[in-house]
Rosetta silent file (secondary structure, phi, psi, omega in degrees, C-alpha in Angstrom):
SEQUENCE: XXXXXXXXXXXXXXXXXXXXXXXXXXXXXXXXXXXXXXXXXXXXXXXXXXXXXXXXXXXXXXXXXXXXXXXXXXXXXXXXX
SCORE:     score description
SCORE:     0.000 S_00000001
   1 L     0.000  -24.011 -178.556    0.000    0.000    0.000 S_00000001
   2 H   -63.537  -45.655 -167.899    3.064    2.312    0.571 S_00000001
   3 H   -72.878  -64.983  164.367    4.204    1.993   -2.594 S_00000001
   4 H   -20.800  -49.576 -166.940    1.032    2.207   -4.336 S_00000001
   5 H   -78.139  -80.619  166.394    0.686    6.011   -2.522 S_00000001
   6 H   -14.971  -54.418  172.753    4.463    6.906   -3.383 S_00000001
   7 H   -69.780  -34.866  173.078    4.135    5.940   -6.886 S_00000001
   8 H   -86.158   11.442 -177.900    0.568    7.908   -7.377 S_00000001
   9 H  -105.074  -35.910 -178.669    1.967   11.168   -5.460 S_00000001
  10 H   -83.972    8.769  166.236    4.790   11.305   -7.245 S_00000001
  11 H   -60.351  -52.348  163.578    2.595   10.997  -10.535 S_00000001
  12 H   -68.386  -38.947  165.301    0.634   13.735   -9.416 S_00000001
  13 H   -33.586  -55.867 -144.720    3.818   15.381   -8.373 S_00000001
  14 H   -93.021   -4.195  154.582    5.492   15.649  -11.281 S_00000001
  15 H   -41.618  -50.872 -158.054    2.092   16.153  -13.056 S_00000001
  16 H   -96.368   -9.033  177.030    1.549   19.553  -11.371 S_00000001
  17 H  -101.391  -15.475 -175.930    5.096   20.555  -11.930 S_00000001
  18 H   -86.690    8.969  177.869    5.559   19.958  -15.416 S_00000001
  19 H   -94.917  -22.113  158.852    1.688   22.011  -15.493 S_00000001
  20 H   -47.165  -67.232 -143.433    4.079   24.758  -13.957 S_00000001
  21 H   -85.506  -24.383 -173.001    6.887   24.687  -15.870 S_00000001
  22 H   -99.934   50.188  176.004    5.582   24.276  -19.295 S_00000001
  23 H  -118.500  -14.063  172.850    3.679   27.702  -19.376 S_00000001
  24 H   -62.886  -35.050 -167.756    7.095   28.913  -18.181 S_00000001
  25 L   -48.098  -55.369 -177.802    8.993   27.366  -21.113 S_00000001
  26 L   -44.314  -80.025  176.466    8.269   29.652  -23.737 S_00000001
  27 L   -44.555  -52.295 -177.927    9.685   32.677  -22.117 S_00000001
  28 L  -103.009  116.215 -130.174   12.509   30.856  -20.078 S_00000001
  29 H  -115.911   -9.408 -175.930   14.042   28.359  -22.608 S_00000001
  30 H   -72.636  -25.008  164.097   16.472   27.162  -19.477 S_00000001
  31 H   -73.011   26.313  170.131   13.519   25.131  -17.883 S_00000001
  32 H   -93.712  -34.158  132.947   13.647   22.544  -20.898 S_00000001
  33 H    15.783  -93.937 -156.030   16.159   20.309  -18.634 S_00000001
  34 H   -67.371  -54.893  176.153   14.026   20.106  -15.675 S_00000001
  35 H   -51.381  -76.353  178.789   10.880   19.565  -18.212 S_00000001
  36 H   -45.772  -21.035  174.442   12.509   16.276  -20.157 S_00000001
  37 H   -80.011  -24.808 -160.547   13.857   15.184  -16.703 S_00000001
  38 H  -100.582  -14.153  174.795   10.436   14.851  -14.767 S_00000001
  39 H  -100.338  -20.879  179.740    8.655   13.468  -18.505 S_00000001
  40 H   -60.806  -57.570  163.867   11.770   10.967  -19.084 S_00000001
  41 H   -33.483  -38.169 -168.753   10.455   10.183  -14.891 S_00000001
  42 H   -99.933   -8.533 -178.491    6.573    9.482  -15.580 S_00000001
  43 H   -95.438   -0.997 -176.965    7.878    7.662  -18.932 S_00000001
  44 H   -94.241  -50.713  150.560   10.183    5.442  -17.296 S_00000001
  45 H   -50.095   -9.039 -177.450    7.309    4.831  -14.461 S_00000001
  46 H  -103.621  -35.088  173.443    5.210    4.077  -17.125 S_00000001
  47 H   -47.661  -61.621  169.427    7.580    1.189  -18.593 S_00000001
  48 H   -31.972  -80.450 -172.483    7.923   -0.066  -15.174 S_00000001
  49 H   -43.671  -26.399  160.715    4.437   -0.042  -14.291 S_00000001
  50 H   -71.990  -18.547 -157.146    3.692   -2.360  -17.821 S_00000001
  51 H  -103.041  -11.922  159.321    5.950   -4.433  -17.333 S_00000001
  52 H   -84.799  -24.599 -164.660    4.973   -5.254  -13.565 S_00000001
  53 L  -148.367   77.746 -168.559    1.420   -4.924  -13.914 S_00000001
  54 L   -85.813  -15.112 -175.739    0.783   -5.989  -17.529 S_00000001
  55 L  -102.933  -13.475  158.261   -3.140   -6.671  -16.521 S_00000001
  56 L   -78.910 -177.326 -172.457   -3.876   -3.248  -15.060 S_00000001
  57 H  -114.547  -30.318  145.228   -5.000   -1.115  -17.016 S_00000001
  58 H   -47.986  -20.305 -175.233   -3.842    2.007  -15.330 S_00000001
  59 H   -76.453  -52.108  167.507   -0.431    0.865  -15.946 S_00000001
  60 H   -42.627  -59.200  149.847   -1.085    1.453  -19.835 S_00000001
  61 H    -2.697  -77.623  169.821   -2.582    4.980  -18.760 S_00000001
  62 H   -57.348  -83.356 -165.087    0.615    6.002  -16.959 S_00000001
  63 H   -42.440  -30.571  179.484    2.569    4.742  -19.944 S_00000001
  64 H  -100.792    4.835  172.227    0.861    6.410  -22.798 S_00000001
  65 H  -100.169  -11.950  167.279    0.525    9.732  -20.595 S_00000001
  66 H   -84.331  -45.387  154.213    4.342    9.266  -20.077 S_00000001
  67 H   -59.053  -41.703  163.531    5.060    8.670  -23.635 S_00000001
  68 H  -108.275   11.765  151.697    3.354   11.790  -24.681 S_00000001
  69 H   -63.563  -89.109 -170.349    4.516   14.175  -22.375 S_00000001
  70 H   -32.721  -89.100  165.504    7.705   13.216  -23.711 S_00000001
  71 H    10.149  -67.377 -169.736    6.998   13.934  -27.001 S_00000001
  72 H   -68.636  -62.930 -150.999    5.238   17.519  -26.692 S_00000001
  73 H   -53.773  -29.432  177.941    8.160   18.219  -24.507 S_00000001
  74 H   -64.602  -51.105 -177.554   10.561   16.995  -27.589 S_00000001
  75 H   -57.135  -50.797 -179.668    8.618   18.535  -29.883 S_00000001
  76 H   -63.357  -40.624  164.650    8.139   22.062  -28.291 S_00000001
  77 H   -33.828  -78.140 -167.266   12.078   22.273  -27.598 S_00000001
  78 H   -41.868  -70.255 -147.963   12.222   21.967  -31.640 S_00000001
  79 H   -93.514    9.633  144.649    9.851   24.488  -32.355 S_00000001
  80 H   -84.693  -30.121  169.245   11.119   27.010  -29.851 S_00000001
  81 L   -79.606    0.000    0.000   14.396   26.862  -31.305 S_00000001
């Protein structure tokens, strides 16, 4: 049960900070770092989470909401530069 809470706070964690940082982004181009490190985090939690728990279904969730946060975040880097 520990884990279970630790793994969904820091989901929501890192949820509400990349909901921070990437309105921040535009303007401050030095928070692209910080952004790919915390979506490389929920996409790497999302690999985990399939590959332990291939029958939830939440696990898939987490993984395709981890895969495309990365993404926008690749993609918006390119098209700020």
């Amino acid at each position: 049960m520990y884990m279970s809470l630790v793994c969904g706070a820091s989901l929501i964690l890192s949820g509400w900070l990349l909901l921070l940082l990437l309105k921040k982004n535009e303007t401050h181009t030095f928070l692209y770092f910080p952004i790919l490190l915390i979506s490389i985090f929920v996409l790497i939690n999302g690999i985990l989470s399939i590959i332990l728990m291939v029958d939830n279904p939440f696990a898939w969730v987490v993984f395709g909401l981890g895969l495309s946060i990365t993404v926008i975040t690749i993609k918006q880097r390119k098209a700020l530069k």
